[in-house]
C-alpha positions as CSV (number, residue, x, y, z in Angstrom):
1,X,67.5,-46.5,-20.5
2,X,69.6,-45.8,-17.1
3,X,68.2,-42.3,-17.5
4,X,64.5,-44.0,-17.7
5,X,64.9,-45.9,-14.6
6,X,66.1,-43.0,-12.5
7,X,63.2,-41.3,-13.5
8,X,61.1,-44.2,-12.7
9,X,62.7,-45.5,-9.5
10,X,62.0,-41.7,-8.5
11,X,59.0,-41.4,-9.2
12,X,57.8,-44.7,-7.8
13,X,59.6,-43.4,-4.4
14,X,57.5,-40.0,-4.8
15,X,54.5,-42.3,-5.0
16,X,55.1,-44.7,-1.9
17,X,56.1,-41.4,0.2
18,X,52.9,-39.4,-0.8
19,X,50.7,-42.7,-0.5
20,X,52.4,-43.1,3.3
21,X,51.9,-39.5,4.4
22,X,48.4,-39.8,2.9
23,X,47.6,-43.4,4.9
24,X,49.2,-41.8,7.8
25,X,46.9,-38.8,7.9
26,X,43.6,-40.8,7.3
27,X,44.6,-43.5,9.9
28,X,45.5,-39.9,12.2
29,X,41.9,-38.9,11.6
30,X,40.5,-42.2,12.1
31,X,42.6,-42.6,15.5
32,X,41.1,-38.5,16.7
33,X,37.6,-40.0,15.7
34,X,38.0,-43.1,18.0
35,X,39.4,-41.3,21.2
36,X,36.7,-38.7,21.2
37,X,33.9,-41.4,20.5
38,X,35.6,-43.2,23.5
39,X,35.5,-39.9,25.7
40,X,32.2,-39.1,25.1
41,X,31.0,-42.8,26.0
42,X,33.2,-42.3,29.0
43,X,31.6,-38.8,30.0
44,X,28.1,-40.3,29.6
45,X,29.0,-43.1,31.6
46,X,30.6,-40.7,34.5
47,X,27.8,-38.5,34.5
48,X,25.3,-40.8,34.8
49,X,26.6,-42.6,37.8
50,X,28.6,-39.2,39.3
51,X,25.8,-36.7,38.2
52,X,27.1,-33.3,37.8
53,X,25.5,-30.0,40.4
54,X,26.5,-26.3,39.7
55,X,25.8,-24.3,43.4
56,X,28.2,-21.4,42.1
57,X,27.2,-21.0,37.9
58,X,23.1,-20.6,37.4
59,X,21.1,-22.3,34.6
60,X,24.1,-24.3,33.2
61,X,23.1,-27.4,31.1
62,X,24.0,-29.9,34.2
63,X,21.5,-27.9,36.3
64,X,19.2,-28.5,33.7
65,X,19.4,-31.9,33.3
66,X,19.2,-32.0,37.9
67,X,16.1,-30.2,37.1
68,X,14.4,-32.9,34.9
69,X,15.7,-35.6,36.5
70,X,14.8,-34.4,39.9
71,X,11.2,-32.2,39.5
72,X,10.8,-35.1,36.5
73,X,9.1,-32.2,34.4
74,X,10.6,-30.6,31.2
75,X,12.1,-26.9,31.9
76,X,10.7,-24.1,30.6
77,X,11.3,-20.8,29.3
78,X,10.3,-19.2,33.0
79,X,12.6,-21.1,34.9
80,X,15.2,-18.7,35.2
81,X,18.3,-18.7,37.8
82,X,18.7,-22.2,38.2
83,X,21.3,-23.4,40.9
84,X,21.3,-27.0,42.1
85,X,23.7,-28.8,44.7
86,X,23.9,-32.6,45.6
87,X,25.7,-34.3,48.4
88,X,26.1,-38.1,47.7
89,X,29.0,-38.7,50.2
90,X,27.1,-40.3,53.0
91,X,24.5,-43.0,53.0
92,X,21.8,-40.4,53.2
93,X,21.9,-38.0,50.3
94,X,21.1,-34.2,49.7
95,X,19.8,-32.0,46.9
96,X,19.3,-28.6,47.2
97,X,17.5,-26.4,44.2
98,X,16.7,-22.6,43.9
99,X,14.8,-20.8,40.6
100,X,12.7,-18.8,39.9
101,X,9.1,-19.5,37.8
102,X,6.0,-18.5,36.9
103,X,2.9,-20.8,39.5
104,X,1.9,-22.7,36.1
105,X,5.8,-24.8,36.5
106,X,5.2,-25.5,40.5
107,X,1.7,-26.5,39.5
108,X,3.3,-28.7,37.2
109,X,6.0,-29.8,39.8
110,X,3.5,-30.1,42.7
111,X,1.1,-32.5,40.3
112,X,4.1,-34.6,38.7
113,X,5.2,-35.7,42.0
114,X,2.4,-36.1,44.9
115,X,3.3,-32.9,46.7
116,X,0.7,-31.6,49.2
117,X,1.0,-29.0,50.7
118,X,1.9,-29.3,54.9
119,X,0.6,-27.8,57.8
120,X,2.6,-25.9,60.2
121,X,3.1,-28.1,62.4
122,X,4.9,-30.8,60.1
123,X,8.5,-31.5,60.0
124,X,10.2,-29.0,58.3
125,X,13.2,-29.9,55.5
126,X,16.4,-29.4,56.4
127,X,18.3,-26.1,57.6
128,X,21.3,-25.5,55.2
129,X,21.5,-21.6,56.4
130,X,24.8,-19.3,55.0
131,X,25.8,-22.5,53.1
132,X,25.0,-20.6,49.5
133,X,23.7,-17.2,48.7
134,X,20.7,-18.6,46.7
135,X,19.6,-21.0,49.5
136,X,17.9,-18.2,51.2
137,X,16.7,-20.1,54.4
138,X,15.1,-16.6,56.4
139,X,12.9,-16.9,53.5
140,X,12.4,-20.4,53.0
141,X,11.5,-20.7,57.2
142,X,8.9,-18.3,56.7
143,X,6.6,-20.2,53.8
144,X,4.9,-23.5,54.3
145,X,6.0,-25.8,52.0
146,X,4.5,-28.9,49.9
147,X,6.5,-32.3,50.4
148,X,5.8,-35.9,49.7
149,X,7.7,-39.1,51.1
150,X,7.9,-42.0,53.3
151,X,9.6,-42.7,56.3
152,X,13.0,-44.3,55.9
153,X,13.5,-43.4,52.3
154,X,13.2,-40.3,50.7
155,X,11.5,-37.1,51.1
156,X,10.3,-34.1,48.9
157,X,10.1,-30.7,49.9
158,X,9.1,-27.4,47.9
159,X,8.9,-24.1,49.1
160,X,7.6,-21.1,46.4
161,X,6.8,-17.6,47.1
162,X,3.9,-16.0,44.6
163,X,5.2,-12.6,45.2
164,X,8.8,-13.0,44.5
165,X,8.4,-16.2,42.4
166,X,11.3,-18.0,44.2
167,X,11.5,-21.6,44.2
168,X,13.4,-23.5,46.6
169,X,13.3,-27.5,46.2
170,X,15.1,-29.8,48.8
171,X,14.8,-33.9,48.1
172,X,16.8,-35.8,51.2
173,X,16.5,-39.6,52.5
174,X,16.9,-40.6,55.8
């Protein structure tokens, strides 16, 4: 009998210890599972009030999204080296786009969002020159853009070139 309840006794601790490691490592999984639901809640919640702008990496997925939100079209296969910038820091704000596209997309862009095109005597956007390579403002001075806007709260300015197929988008408030 003594030889019965070692056997017993030892297996019964075999059993707890395999049933605690084996709780352990669900309640581990389960734990991993609720931290990374919580961070992607959190980094939805960040980017959606500190929106993300790439001016050094082109067409990554946070220029993409800029693009959307901003042009409020869907991107498409010819929008091609896509950098965006955005300056939030004062009361006024700043966002600065550069791609290049086929006329179809800034037909699409200039439609979406009221742009008409300006004569040469209207205001111009504003000068951002050497600030980034793509921002190429010898170029940008020398087309006449389409803008839409009101006074004292935001304006829209695009600039494209048919030959080169360079896009150059600038959206400011004053």
């Amino acid at each position: 009998m003594k030889q019965h309840s070692g056997r017993l006794l030892l297996t019964l601790c075999f059993m707890s210890f395999s049933m605690t490691v084996l709780s352990c490592g669900k309640l581990r999984h389960k734990g991993h599972v609720l931290i990374n639901g919580a961070k992607e809640v959190a980094t939805v919640q960040v980017e959606n009030i500190f929106p993300t702008y790439n001016a050094d990496i082109a067409d990554t997925k946070d220029n993409q999204n800029r693009f959307r939100e901003h042009l409020q079209i869907e991107l498409t296969n010819d929008v091609k080296d896509l950098y965006t910038y955005g300056d939030f820091m004062a009361i006024d704000y700043s966002v600065l786009m550069s791609f290049s596209c086929d006329q179809s997309t800034i037909d699409r862009i200039i439609e979406q969002n009221g742009l008409q095109l300006t004569t040469e005597h209207d205001m111009r956007g504003i000068s951002f020159p050497g600030r980034f390579n793509w921002w190429k403002q010898e170029e940008i001075d020398q087309l006449i853009p389409y803008r839409a806007g009101e006074e004292d709260e935001f304006w829209q300015y695009l600039w494209y070139n048919p030959v080169t197929k360079q896009a150059f988008y600038e959206e400011f408030s004053m």
